[in-house]
N, C-alpha and C positions, 0 to 999 in steps of 0.2 A: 504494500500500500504506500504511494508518494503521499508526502509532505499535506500537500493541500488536502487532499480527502481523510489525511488523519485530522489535517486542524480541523475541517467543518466537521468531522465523526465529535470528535471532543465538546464543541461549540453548542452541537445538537443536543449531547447528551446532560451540558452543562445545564442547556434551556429549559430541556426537561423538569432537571434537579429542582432547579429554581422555579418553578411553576408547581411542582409537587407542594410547595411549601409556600404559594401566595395567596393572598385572602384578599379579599376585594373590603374596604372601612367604609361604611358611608357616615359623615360627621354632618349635623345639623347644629346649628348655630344663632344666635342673636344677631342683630345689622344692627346696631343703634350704632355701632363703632364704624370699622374698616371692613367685617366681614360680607359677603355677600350671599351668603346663605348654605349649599348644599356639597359638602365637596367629598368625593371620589378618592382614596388613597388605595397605593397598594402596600401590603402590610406582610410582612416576611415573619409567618409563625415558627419556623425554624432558630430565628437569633432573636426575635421578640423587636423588630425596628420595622419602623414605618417608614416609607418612602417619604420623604420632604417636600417631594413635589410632587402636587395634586395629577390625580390624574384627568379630572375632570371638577370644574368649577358651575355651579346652577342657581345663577340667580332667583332666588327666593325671599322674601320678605321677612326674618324671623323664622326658618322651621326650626322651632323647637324640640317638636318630639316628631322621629321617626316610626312608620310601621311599615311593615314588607307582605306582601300577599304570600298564599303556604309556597307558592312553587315561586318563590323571587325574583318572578316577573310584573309585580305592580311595586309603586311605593308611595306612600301617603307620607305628607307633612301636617302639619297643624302647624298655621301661620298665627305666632303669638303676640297679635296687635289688637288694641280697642279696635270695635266691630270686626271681631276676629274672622278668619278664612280655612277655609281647610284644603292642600293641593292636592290632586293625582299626577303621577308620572308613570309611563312605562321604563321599562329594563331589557336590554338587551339579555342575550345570552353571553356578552364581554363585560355586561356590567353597563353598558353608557346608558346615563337619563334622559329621558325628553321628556318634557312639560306633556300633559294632555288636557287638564281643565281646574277648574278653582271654585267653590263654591263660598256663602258665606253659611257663618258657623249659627247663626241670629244671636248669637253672647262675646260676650267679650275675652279676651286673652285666655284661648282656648290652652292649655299646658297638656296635653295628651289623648292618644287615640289610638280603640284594638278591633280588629276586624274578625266579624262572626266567624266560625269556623266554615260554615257555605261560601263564605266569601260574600255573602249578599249586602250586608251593611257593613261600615262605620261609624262603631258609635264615637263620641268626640265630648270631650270634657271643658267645657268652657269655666275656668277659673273663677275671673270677674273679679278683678284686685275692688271695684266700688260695689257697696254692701247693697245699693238700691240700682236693680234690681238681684240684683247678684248671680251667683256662676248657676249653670243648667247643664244637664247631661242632654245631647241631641244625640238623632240617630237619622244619619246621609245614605242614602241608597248608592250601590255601588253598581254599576251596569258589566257587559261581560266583558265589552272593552275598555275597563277600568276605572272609564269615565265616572266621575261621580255626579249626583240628583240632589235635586233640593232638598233639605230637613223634613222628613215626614213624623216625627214627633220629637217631642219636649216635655223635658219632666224636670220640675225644682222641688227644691226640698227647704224646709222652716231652719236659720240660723241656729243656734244654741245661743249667744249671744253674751256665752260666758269673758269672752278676751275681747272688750268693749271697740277695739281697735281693730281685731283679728276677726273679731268669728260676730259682728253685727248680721254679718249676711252672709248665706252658702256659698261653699266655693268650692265646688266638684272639682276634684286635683287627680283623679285616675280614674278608670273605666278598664277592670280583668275581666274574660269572662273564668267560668274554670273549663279544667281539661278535656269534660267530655259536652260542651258548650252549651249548654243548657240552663246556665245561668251567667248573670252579668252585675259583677260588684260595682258599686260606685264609692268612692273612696272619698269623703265629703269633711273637708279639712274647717267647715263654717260650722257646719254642723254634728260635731264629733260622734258621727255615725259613720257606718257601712252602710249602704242602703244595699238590697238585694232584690234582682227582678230577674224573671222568668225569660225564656228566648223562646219565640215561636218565629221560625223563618219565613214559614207560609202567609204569614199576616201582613198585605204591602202597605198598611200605615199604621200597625200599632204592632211592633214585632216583642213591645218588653210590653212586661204587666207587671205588679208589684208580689212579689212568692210571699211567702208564710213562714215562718216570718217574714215582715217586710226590711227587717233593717237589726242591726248587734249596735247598741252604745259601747263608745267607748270613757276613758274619765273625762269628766268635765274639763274644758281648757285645754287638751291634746295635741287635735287637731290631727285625726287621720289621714294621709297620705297617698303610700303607694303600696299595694298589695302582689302579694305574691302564692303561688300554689305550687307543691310538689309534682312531681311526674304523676303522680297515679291518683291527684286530687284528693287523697287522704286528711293534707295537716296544709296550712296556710298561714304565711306570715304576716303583718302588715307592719308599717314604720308608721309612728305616731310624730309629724313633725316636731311641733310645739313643744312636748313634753321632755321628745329624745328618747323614747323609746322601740322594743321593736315587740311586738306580741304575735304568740304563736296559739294556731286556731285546731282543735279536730275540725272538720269537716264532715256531716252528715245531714244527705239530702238538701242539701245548699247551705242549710244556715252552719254559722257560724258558732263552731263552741270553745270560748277563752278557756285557754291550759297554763299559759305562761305570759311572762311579760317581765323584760328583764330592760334596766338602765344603759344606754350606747356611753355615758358619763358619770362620771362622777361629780364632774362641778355643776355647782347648782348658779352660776349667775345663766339668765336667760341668753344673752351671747354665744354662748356655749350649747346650745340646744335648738338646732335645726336639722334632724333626721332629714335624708333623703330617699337614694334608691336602696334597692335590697335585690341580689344574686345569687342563685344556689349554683354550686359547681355541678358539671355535667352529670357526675353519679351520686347528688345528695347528700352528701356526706359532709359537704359545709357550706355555710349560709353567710354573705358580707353583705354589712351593712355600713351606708358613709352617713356622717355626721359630717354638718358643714360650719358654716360662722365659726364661732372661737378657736373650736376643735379642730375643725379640716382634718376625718379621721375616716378611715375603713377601720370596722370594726368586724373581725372575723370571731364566727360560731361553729365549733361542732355539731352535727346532727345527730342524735338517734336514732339506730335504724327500725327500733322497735316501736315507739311512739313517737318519733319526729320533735321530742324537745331538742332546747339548744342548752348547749354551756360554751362559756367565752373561750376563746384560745386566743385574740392575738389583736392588740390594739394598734394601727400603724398609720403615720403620716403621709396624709397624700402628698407634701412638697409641693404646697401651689394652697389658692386661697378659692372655696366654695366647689364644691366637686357635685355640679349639678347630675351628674351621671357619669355611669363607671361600666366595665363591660369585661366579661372573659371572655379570650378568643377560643377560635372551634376548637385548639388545640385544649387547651384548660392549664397550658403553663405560662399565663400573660393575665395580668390585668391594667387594661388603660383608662386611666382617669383621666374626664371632663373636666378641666379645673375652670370654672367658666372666669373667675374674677382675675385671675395670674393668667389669664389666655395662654392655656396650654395644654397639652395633652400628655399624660404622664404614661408610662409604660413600666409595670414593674414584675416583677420576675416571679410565678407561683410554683410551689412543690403540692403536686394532685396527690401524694401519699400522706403526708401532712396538715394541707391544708395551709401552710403557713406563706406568707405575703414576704419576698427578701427582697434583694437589691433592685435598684430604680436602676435602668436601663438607658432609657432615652427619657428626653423631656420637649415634645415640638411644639413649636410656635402656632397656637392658633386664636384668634380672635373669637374670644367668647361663645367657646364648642359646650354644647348642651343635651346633646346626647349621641352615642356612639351604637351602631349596626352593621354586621357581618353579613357580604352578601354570599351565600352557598353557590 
């Protein structure tokens, strides 16, 4: 074999190598600064480093929170502006976006959005930083070419009105469904409830109704968050932002039953207590949760494999300030953090035998990234 067909033999096989081990990152972002909203990296699960240079940039208004249809050819934003927006985009099979349409959300600074398991809705979480009239769960018809439909229902829920500043008025801050979709959590940070409704797909304007129960209190002044559910829809976690903590749920026949509920902190000035997101590693065996404001913390839990309680393993700094969202890659030896307010993306190094969070790897530059997605 001459020279040249051994170097392109090597070059091929290197490409290969290197492809075996690339992950497509979609990062969604804040604009009020420099960023422009939606960007495309490629991400090397091998050495745990991101490519610096975008691979694709998508002007977008604020998408805050991402979602990906099952087979990762649609992708939904929620644009997080007064008279908020919600976008569709297609996906190639390389990954590249293209816009396809925008509705409006009818609520304001929409923070989140999950798509039934039929694919057939979006439902979409309208925040509502002002109490009057305050945040509302909507639900967006999704057509088969991805395009999404106007709001065909709206549902609000009554304040608590305990954090006279915070919780005057509702402020739906998540929408889970669980595993086997048949129900749809609302995570109501105003009203320190869960509310719980039923999914009927066949229904084309009222697909949620209210289940039976209709909703789990949590303590007064909390402020429910973002929830989470095991593989096999068993046990459920949720992050209490306010309070700082995270509580863990049995699950049977939707509702929710409190088992536990353990401190992200120890300090008590209020600074120091803004729970965020919450991740289980790929085989459940442990559960991170970040704590943002003072703290700026992942805080790592063992799971139980026998009742899904947690016990603490490993408190660690994200190295950057507010870690609006945090994410494992598909490998499960990487975790990168959103640090929205240090605009950065942090990359730090995980042992899947352990559980434990070690050295910080890379740190990239990104303007105000707000949540982080792996496309398959």
């Amino acid at each position: 074999m001459n020279r040249t067909w051994k170097s392109l033999l090597v070059a091929s096989c290197m490409s290969v190598l290197i492809d075996a081990h690339a992950e497509t990152l979609l990062v969604g972002s804040y604009t009020d600064g420099v960023s422009q909203g939606i960007y495309r990296y490629h991400f090397d699960s091998k050495r745990g480093h991101i490519d610096p240079t975008p691979l694709q940039v998508v002007d977008s208004v604020s998408p805050s929170w991402l979602v990906l249809s099952a087979d990762h050819r649609q992708l939904f934003a929620v644009n997080e502006t007064a008279q908020g927006t919600v976008s569709s985009f297609s996906l190639s099979s390389k990954g590249v976006i293209k816009p396809l349409n925008q509705v409006p959300t009818q609520g304001d600074e929409p923070t989140h959005a999950s798509l039934s398991h039929d694919q057939r809705y979006l439902f979409v979480a309208n925040y509502a930083v002002a109490a009057d009239p305050g945040g509302s769960l909507v639900v967006v018809p999704v057509a088969k070419d991805g395009k999404l439909k106007p709001v065909v229902q709206q549902a609000r829920h009554k304040a608590s009105g305990v954090n006279p500043e915070r919780q005057a008025g509702a402020h739906v801050h998540a929408l889970v469904l669980s595993p086997d979709g048949r129900h749809l959590y609302a995570c109501d940070l105003g009203a320190d409830k869960v509310f719980i409704y039923r999914y009927d797909g066949a229904s084309p304007t009222h697909p949620l109704s209210p289940a039976i129960p209709a909703s789990v209190a949590l303590p007064p002044g909390s402020g429910p968050r973002h929830l989470l559910f095991d593989a096999k829809g068993r046990h459920a976690y949720l992050t209490l932002e306010m309070s700082a903590e995270v509580v863990m749920f049995d699950v049977q026949d939707g509702a929710l039953l409190e088992r536990q509920r353990l401190p992200l902190t120890e300090r008590q000035e209020p600074e120091a207590k803004a729970a965020g997101g919450l991740h289980l590693s790929a085989d459940g065996r442990f559960l991170y949760v970040s704590n943002r404001g003072a703290a700026n913390e992942i805080v790592a839990f063992s799971v139980a494999k026998d009742d899904g309680q947690l016990r603490f393993l490993q408190r660690r700094s994200v190295e950057g300030d507010h870690p609006r969202e945090f994410a494992l890659d598909p490998s499960d030896n990487f975790v990168l953090v959103a640090n929205q307010k240090s605009n950065q993306i942090v990359v730090m190094r995980r042992d899947p035998r352990s559980g434990m969070i070690g050295e910080t790897l890379q740190k990239l530059p990104q303007d105000a990234p707000s949540d982080l997605k792996f496309v398959e």
